[in-house]
N, C-alpha and C positions, 0 to 999 in steps of 0.2 A: 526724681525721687532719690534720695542720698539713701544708696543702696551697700553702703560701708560700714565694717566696724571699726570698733575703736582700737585695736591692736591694728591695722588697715590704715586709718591715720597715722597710728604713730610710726606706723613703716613706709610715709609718704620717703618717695624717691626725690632726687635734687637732681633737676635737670641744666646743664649750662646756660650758662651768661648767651643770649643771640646777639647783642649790642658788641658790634666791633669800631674799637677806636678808629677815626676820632668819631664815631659819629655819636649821638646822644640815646638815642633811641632806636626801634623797632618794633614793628607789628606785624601779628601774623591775621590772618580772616578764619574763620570756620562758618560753611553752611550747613544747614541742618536740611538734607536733602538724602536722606538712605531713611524712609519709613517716616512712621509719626513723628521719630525723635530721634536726633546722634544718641549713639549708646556712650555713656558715660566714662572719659577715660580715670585710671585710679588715680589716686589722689597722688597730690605730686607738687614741688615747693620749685621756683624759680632763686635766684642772687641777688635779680632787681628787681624792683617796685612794678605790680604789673596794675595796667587802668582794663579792668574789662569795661566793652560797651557794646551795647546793640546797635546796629545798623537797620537794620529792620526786621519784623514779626518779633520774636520772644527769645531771651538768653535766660536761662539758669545759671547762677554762678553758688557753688556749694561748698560752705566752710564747715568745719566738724560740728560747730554750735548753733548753725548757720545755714537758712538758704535764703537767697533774693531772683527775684524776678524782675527783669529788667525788660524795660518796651523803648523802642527808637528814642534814643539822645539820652538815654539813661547809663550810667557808669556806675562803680565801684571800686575803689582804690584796692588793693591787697598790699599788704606790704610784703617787704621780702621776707624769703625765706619761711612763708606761711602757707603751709597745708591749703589747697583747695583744687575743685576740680569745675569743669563747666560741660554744657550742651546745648547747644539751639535747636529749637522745635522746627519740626518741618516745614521749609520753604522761608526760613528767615540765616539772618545775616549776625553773628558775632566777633566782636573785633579786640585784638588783646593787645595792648600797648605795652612794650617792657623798655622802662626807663632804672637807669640804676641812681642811684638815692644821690650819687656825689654832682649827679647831673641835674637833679631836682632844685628849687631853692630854697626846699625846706625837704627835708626826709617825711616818706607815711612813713605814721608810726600807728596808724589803727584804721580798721577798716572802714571806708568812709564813701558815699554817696557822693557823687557829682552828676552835674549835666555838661555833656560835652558838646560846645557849642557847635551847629552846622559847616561851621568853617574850617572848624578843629578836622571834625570827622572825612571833609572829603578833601582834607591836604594831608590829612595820615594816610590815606586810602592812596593817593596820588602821588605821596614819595613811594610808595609799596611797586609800584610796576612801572616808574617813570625811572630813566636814570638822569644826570645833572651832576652838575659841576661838585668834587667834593663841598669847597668850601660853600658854596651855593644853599647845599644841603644840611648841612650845618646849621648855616644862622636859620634856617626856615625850623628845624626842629626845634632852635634854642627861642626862636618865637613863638611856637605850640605850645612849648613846655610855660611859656610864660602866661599865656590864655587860660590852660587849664588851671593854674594857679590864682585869676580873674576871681573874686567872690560870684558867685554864681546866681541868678534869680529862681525866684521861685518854681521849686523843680516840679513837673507833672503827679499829681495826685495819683496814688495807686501803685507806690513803691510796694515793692511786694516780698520786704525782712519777715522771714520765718523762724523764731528760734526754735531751737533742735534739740532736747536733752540726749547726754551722752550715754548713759545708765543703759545697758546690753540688755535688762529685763523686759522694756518698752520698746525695742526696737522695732519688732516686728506690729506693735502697736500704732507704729509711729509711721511707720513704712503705707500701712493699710487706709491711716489717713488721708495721707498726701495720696494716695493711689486714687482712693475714693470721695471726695469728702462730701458727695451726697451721700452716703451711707444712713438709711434713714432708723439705724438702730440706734436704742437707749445708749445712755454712756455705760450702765451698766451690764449689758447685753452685750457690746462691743469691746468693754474690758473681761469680762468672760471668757468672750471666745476666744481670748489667748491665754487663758490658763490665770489671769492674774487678778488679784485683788484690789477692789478700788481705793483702800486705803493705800495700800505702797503704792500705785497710781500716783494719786493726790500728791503723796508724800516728794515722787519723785518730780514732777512737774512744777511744783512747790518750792523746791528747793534749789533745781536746776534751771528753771525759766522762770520762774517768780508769779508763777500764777498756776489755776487748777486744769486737770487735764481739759473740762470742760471749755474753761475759756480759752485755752490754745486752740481746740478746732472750731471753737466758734468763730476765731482768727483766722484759722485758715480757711473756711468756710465765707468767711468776708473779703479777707485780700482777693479771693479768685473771682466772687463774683463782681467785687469793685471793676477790676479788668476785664472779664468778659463783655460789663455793660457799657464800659468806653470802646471794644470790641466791636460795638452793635447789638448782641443778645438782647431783646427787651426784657424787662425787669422781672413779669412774672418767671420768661423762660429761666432767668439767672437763677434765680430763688428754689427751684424745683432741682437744677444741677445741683447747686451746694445744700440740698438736704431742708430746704423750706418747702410745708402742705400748703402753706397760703403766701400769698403777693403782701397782704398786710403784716404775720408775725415777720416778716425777712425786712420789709421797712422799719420795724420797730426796731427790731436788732441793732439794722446799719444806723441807724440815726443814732442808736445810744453808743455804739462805739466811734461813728466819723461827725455826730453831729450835727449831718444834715441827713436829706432825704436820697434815695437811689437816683431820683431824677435830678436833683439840686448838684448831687455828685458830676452826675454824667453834665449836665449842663454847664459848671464849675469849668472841669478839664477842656469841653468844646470850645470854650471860651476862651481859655489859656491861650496867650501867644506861642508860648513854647510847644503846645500841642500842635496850632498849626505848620508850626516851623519846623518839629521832627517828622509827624505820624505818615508813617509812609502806606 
């Protein structure tokens, strides 16, 4: 849960450059093994480009506007110098790559999804505790860096982009969502119990995510169960977490926002090569 303010943001700290000449790159691992979840460090800006990616179970990676959910071989570019923080859920594997932009062969310049090929993932992991010839080590990064740059195939269903409004009135509204999102009260019942009115709601959700507060947690209420059910959850069980009475309205939903059915989904991603290629 992006448990920050916005004055919190804008006092992200700038931690140094890790990449020491000549070399191109570095990464560091985070496990999520202390409780359900790492506790969240504060938000904080690197000098280069960092690639997060999962390794296996589940990463969070959280921008002020912004959160995504990432499952094995999934990434997200940050660029530099941009506010964000991460966590992996207990008993999974997060990996940060920090490349600086004059070593890239094009600069990010916006936040952006990729899938990090299997190959990529376990020669990052493997310059991390192996040593080797400088130069050795070199051209092997400056061939990494050329893969992730590979247009990419079709990434695994069930990314999981959450936009965020930044507006301090909603926060604790916003917070209660992601905490919750079976929460089986009304929208107006739930906008109540923080003191606030469903017009400024509307107003704010509207203007900062481009849609009403309602269809944000119907969103988020669909991203989690999308995941849970490639997870394994059977579909009734998904539907009852994220706040559906019946197995049929939670089909109707999904199908009107992804198109297809719960089962068509999960079928989809099984079928993905790239599913069997990451999902650990």
């Amino acid at each position: 849960m992006n448990a920050y303010r916005r004055d919190e943001w804008d006092a992200s700290g700038a931690h140094p450059s890790t990449v020491v000449a000549p070399y191109l790159m570095s990464t560091g691992v985070g496990a999520g093994d202390e409780g359900p979840s790492r506790a969240i460090a504060p938000p904080h800006m690197h000098p280069d480009a960092m690639l997060a990616w999962c390794y296996r179970g589940t990463v969070w990676v959280y921008l002020q506007e912004s959160m995504w959910r990432l499952a094995p071989g999934q990434g997200v570019w940050i660029p530099a110098n941009t506010a964000h923080t991460t966590r992996q859920e207990r008993d999974s594997t997060g990996c940060y790559t920090y490349i600086p932009d004059d070593a890239l062969l094009s600069p990010v310049s916006a936040v952006t999804r990729v899938l990090v090929p299997r190959a990529v993932q376990e020669m990052l992991l493997h310059l991390g505790i192996n040593d080797m010839d400088e130069g050795l080590r070199v051209r092997i990064q400056a061939v990494l860096i050329e893969m992730l740059h590979q247009p990419a195939p079709t990434a695994l269903s069930g990314w999981g982009e959450v936009p965020l409004p930044a507006d301090e009135r909603v926060r604790a509204l916003v917070q209660a969502v992601l905490a919750d999102p079976g929460d089986t009260r009304t929208l107006g019942a739930i906008v109540a119990a923080h003191g606030l009115h469903e017009r400024t709601v509307l107003r704010v959700f509207s203007q900062e995510v481009g849609m009403s507060f309602g269809q944000w947690r119907t969103g988020v209420r669909l991203t989690l169960a999308a995941q849970l059910m490639v997870d394994g959850t059977p579909v009734g069980v998904a539907a009852h977490r994220c706040g559906y009475s019946t197995t049929s309205a939670f089909s109707a939903a999904f199908k009107d926002r992804f198109g297809m059915t719960p089962r068509q989904h999960v079928a989809r991603v099984q079928a993905d090569a790239a599913h069997h290629l990451y999902w650990r």
